[in-house]
C-alpha positions in Angstrom: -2.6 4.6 -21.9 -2.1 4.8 -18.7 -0.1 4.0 -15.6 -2.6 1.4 -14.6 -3.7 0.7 -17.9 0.0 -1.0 -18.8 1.7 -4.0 -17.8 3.1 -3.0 -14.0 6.9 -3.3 -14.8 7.7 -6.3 -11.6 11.2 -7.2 -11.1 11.9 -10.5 -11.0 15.4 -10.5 -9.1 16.2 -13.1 -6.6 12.4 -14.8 -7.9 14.1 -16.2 -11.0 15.8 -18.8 -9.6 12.9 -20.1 -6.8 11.7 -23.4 -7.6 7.1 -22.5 -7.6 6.9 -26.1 -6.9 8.2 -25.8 -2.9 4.8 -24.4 -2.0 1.3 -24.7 -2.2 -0.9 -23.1 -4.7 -1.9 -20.3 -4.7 1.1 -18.7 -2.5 1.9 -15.7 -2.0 6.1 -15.0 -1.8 7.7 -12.9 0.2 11.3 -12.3 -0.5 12.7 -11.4 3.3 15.8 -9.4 1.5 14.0 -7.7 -0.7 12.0 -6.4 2.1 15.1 -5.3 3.9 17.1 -3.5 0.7 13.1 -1.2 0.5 13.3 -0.5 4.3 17.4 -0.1 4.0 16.4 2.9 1.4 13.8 4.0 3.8 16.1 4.4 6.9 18.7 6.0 4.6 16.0 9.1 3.4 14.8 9.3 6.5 18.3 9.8 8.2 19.3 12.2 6.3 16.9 14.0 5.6 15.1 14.1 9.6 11.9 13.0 8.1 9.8 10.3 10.2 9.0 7.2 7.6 5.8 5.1 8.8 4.9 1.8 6.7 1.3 1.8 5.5 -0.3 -1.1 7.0 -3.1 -0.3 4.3 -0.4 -1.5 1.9 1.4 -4.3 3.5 0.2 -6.2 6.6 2.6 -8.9 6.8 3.4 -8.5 10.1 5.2 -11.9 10.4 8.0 -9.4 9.2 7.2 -6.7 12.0 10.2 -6.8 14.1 12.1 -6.4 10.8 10.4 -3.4 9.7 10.2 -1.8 13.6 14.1 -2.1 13.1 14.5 0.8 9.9 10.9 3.0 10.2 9.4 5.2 12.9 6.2 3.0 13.1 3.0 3.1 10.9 0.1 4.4 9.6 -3.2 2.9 10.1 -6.9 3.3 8.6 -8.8 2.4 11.5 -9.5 0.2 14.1 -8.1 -2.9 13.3 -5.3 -1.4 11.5 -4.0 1.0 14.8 -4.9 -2.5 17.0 -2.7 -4.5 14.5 -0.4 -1.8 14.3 0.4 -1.2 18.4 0.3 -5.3 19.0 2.9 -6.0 16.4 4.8 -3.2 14.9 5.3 -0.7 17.9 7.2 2.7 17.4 4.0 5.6 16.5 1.2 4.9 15.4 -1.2 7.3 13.4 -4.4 6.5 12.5 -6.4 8.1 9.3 -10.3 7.2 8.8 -12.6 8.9 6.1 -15.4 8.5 8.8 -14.9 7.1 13.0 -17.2 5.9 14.6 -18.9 7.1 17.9 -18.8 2.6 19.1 -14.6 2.9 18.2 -13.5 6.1 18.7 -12.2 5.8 22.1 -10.3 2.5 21.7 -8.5 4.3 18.6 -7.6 7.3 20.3 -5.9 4.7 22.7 -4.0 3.3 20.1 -3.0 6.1 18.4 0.0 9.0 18.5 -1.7 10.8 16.5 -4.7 11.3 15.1 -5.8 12.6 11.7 -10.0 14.0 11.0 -11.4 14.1 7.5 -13.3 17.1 8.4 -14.1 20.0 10.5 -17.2 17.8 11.8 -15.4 15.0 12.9 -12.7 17.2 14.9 -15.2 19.2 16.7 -17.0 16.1 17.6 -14.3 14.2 18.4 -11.9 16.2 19.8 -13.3 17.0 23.2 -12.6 13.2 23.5 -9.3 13.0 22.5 -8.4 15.6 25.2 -9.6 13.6 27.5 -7.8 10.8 26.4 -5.1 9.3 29.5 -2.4 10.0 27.4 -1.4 12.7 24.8 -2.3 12.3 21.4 -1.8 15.0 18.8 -4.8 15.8 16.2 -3.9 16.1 12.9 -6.2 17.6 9.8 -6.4 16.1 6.2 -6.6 18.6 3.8 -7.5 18.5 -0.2 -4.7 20.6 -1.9 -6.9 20.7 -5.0 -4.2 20.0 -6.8 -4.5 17.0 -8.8 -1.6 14.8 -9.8 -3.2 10.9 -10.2 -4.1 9.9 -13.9 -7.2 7.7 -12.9 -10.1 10.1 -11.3 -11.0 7.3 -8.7 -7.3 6.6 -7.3 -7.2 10.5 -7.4 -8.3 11.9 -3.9 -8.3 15.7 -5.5 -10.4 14.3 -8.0 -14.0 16.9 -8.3 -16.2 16.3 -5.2 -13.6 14.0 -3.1 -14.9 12.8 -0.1 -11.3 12.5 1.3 -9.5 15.9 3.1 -11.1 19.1 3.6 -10.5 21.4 0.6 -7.3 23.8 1.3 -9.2 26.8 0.1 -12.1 26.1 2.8 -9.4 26.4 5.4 -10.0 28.8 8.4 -8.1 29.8 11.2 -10.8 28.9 13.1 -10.3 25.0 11.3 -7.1 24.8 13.1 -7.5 25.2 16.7 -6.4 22.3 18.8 -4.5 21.0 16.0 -0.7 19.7 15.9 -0.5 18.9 11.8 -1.7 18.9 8.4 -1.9 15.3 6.7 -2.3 15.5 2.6 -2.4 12.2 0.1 -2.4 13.1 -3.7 0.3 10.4 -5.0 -0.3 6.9 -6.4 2.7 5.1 -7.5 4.7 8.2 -8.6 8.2 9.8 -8.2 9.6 13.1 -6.5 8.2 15.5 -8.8 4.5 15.2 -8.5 5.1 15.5 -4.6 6.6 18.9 -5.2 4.4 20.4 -7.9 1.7 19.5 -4.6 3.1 21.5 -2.0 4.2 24.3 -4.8 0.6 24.9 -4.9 -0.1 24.9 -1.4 3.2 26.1 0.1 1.4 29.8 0.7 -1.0 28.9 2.1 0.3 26.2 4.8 2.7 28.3 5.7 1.2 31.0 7.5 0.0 28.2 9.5 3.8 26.6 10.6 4.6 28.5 13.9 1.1 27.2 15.4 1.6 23.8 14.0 4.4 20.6 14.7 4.0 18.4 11.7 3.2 18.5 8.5 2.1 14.6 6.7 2.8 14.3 3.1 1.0 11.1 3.1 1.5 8.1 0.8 1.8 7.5 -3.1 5.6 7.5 -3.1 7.8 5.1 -4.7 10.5 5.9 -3.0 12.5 2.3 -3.3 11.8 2.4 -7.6 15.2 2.4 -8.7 14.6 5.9 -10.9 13.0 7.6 -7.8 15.5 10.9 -7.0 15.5 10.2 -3.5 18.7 13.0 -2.9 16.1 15.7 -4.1 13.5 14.1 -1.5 16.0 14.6 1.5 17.0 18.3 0.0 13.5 19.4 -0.1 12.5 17.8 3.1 15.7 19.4 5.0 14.7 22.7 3.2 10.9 22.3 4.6 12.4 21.7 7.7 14.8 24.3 8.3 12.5 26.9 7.1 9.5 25.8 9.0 10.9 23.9 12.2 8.2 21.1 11.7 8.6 17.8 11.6 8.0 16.1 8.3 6.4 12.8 7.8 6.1 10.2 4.8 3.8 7.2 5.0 5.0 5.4 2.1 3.3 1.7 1.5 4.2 -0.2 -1.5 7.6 1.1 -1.5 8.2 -1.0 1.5 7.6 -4.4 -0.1 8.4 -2.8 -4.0 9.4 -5.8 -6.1 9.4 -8.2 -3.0 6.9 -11.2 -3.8 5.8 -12.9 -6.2 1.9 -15.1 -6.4 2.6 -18.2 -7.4 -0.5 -20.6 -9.4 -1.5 -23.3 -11.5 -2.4 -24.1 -14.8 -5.7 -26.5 -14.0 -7.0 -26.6 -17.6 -6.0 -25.0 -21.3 -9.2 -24.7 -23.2 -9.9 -23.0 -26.4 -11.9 -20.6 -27.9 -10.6 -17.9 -30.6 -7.4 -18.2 -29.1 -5.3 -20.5 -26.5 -7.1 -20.7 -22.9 -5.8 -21.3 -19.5 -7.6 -21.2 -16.4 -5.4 -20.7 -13.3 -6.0 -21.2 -9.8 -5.2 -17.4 -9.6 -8.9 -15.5 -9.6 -7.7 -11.9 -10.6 -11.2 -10.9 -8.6 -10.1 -13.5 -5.8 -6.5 -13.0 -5.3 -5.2 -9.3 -7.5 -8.7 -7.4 -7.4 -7.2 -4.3 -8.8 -6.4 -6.0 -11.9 -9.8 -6.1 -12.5 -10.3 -2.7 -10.0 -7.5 -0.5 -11.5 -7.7 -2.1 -14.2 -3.7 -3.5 -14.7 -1.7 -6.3 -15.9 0.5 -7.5 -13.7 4.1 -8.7 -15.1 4.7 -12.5 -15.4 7.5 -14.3 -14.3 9.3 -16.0 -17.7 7.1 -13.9 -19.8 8.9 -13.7 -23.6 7.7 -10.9 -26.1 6.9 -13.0 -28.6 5.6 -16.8 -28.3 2.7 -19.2 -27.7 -0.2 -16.2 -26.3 -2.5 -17.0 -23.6 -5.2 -15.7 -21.9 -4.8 -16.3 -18.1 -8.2 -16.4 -15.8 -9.3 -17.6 -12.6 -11.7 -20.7 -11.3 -14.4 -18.3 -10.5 -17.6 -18.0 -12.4 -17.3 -14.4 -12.9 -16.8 -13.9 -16.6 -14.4 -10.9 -15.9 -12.1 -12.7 -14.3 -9.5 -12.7 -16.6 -5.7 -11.9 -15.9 -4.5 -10.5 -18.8 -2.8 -11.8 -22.5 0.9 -13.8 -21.7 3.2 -14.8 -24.2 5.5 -17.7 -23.0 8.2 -19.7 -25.1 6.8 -23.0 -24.6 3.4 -24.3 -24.7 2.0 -24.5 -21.3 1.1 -27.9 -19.6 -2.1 -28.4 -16.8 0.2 -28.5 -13.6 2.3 -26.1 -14.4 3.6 -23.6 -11.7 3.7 -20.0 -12.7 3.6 -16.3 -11.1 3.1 -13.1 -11.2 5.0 -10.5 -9.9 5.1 -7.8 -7.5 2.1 -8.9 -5.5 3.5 -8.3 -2.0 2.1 -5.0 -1.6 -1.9 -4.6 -2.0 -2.9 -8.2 -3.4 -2.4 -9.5 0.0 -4.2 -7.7 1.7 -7.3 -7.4 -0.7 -7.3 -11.1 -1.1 -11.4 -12.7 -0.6 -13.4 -16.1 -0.8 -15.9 -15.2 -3.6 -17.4 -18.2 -4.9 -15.6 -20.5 -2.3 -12.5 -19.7 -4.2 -9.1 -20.3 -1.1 -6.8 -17.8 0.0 -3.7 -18.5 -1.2 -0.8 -19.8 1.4 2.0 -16.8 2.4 5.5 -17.9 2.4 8.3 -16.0 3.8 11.5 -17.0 1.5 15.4 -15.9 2.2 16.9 -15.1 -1.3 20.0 -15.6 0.2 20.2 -18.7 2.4 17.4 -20.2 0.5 15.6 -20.6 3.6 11.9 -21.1 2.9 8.9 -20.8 6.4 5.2 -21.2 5.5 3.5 -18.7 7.7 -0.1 -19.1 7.2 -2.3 -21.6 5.8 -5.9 -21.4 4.9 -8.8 -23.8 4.8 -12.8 -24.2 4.6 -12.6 -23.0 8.2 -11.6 -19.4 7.3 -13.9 -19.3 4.6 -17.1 -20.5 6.1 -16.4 -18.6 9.6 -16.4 -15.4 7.7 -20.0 -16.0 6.7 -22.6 -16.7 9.3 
């Protein structure tokens, strides 16, 4: 099986002791301290080891906990327009902006937002680039490249997959590729530890390197779970003070779950517990709603009080969608309609990838303080967000 395939581990920590029933459901969770031991990590590696560590808005948009995050990392890394606009009105520090394709109507307003600037292709540089030179303030141009060197165990969450669309292939590259070009930008991790990250640049390191003394930064993207407590973040900062030393660029990370790893929780209701082969419950989770890479992935997200062995359960949403189905739960009492449970580890990804299909709500976000207790809603949603999205 694999990565995805499995149950995602979730920690529950502080969660444990929250009492579901102090907000609405569905709610997203956010644990505020939890937040701040990931970003505590992050500061650390990138101290000592010189790197520059952006958050990947992509991942994690919360920016209710912006000046929080602006306080440990260099900035953030956007994926286009609204992302680089969210990123400079909120977070601050540098901005760079990654886009598969831009587009001729938003180009110019990106460029404005951005430090720096990273092209999928040869294409897009030459036809951009005459632009970004022009821009009223500096903004370095940065290349993705493919390393075609595949390390993700799922060909669609692999971007060196056969025929990716995303980063132009390293054995196309031409000196001609990198004029007016400050850095190389490369993303081949999902989820994954210190290893895979040097395997990758292993099999490129000869042939970036003849490239260093024209260059100023090199991007090793995102993927890394740097906060997972098994991570061996002392060989990170060793091979990124190596890589600098040797090549006198600047090295930067743009890690995205690791910043809110283990840091929020979903909380829902049990609205009905039907039968049919086996015990039924139907949530007011939608895994297509609300966690659309456990259908997209596919994955099982972890359950808070989940036992090994007890009354089974399949969990599924409101919607009509027969796929939308959570996954098989054992818990050690029978469940009751009204009950509150939640899943864990949903800060990162869920939130953002949360939609209305079928008139299903967004769940509430709540910001929580594991260690004053102190609970704020921060956003509600209604039939207003839902039907203005429409028409």
């Amino acid at each position: 099986m694999t990565e995805f395939m499995q149950t995602q581990a979730g920690d529950a920590g502080a969660f444990e002791r929250f009492d579901l029933a102090r907000v609405p459901s569905p709610c997203f969770v956010v644990d505020e301290i939890a937040i701040a031991r990931n970003l505590a990590m992050l500061a650390e590696v990138a101290d000592q080891s010189g790197a520059h560590i952006l958050s990947a808005l992509k991942a994690f948009s919360m920016f209710a906990l912006a000046p929080m995050i602006r306080q440990y990392l260099h900035g953030t890394c956007a994926s286009g327009l609204y992302e680089a606009r969210l990123a400079r009105e909120e977070y601050g520090g540098e901005v760079a902006t990654f886009c598969a394709g831009y587009k001729e109507s938003e180009i110019d307003e990106i460029i404005a937002l951005s430090d720096h600037l990273i092209f999928n292709s040869i294409g897009q540089k030459e036809r951009f680039l005459p632009r970004v030179s022009a821009a009223s303030k500096p903004v370095q141009v940065g290349l993705r490249i493919n390393p075609e060197h595949s390390e993700g165990e799922i060909p669609k969450y692999d971007p060196c997959a056969p025929c990716s669309r995303l980063g132009i292939p390293i054995s196309q590259l031409t000196d001609k590729d990198l004029e007016g070009v400050d850095g190389l930008h490369f993303h081949t991790l999902c989820e994954q530890g210190f290893e895979p990250l040097k395997r990758t640049w292993d099999a490129i390191e000869a042939r970036i390197l003849p490239y260093a003394d024209q260059l100023k930064w090199l991007n090793f993207g995102g993927g890394h779970h740097i906060t997972r407590a098994d991570y061996d973040r002392t060989a990170l900062i060793e091979f990124i003070k190596d890589l600098r030393t040797r090549t006198g660029l600047q090295i930067y990370l743009e890690p995205g779950e690791a910043v809110a790893l283990d840091a929020g929780i979903l909380v829902g209701e049990i609205l009905d517990l039907p039968t049919n082969g086996m015990n039924l419950a139907i949530t007011d989770i939608s895994a297509t709603c609300h966690m659309p890479d456990v259908i997209e992935a596919p994955y099982r997200p972890a359950m808070l009080n989940e036992v090994s062995e007890g009354h089974l359960y399949r969990l599924g949403g409101p919607s009509c969608l027969a796929g939308d189905v959570i996954g098989d739960y054992s818990r050690a009492e029978l469940l009751k309609i009204g009950e509150r449970i939640a899943f864990l580890d949903q800060a990162h990804y869920s939130m953002v990838k949360t939609n209305t299909f079928n008139g299903v709500a967004l769940p509430s976000i709540a910001l929580w303080n594991s260690e004053t207790d102190e609970l704020t809603m921060v956003r509600k949603f209604n039939y207003t967000n839902f039907r203005n999205r429409l028409s």
